[in-house]
N, C-alpha and C positions, 0 to 999 in steps of 0.2 A: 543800857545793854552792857554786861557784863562779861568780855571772852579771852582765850586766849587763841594763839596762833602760831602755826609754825611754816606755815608755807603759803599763809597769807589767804585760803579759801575762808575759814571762818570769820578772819577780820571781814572777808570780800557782803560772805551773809548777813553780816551782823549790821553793816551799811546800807545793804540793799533793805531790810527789815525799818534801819532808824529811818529811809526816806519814804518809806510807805506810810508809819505811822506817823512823821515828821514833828519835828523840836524834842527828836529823842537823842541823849548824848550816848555815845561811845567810849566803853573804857574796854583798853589793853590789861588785863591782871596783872600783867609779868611787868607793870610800871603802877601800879596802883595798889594800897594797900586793903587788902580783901576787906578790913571792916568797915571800908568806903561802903559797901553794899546798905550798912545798917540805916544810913541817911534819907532813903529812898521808901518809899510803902509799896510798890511798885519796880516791880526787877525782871529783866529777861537775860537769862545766863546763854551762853553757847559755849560747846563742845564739840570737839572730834574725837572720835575714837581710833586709838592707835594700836598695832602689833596683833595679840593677841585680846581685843576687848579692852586693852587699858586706856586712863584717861591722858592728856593732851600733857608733856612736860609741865608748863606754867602751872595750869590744875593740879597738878601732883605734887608738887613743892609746895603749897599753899593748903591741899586736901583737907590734912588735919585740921586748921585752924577755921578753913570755910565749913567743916561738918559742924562746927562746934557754935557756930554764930545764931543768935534766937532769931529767926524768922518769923515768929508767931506775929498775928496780924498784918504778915504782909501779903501779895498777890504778885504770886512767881508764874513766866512762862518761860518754856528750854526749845532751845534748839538744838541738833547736833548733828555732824555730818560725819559719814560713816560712808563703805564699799563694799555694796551686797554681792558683789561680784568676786573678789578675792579674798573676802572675810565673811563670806554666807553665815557662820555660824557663831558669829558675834559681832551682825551688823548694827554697828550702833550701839553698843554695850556702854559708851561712856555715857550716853545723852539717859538709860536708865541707871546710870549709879550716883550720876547729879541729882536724880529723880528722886531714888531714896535717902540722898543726903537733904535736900531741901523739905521734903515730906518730914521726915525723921527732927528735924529741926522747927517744923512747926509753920513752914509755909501753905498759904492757899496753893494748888497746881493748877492753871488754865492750859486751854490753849493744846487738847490731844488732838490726833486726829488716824486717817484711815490708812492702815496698814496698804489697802489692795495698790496698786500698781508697783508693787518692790515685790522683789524675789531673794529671799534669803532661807536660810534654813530657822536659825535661833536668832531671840534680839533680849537682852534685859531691857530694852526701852522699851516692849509690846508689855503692855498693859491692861487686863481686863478686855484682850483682842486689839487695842489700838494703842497706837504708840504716843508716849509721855508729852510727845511736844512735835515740833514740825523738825522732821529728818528730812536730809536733802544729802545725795550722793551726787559728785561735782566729777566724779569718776565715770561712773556710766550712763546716769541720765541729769547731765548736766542742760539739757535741754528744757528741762520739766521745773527747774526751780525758781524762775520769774515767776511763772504760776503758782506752785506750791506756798511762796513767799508772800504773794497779792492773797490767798486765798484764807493762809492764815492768820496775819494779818487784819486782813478784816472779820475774820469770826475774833479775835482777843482784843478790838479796835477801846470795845466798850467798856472794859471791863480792867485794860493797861493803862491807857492814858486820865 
């Protein structure tokens, strides 16, 4: 698992994810050099979406270089946390621009799932109605993401490890 972090929820997801599917390593970006990624056949990225739709510091100093990397025959799944509550109308926008950077690059994408219990207006992460990867808001239904976590997790169990 591949993420970065700035106030420490998406490190928090990206742990609760490696012990579900367990003997999965964690890497910080903002200490790792992005083309560590290429090593692996097998990648799960996370993201937070910050301000207006944009991605997470660390990801953005790095962006160019990770759009640029051949992903072809690998199998990617994203996660990304976002606040459908006071960004309704680009909840989650970084966890879709990961989305077309890894597509775009030649990655397999696993691992979408069901838009319904979020309330938001706009998401570049909705995709074909459901969203690119498991989004979790640690804002307003921080309640819901042990489940969201175990559930996706084991629909991508088969097909990551």
């Amino acid at each position: 698992i591949f993420y970065a972090t700035s106030t420490g929820n998406t490190q928090n997801i990206a742990e609760d994810i490696a012990k579900e599917l367990e003997n999965i390593e964690t890497f910080d970006i903002s200490s790792k050099d992005i083309s560590e990624v290429l090593k692996y056949e097998k990648l799960i990225f996370g993201i937070s979406t910050w301000g207006s739709g944009e991605v997470q510091d660390d990801w953005d100093d790095i962006w160019e270089d990770f759009s640029s990397l051949d992903l072809s025959n690998k199998t990617v799944a994203l996660f990304g946390l976002g606040d459908q509550d006071s960004y309704g109308d680009e909840f989650a926008d970084a966890l879709g621009l990961m989305y077309e950077s890894v597509t775009n690059s030649g990655a397999k994408v696993i691992g979408f799932t069901s838009t319904q219990s979020y309330e938001y207006d706009e998401s570049k992460a909705e995709v074909n109605g459901k969203f690119c990867g498991l989004v979790i808001d640690e804002d307003n239904q921080e309640e819901l993401s042990t489940q969201r976590i175990k559930e996706w997790t084991s629909e991508i169990k088969n097909e990551i490890l």
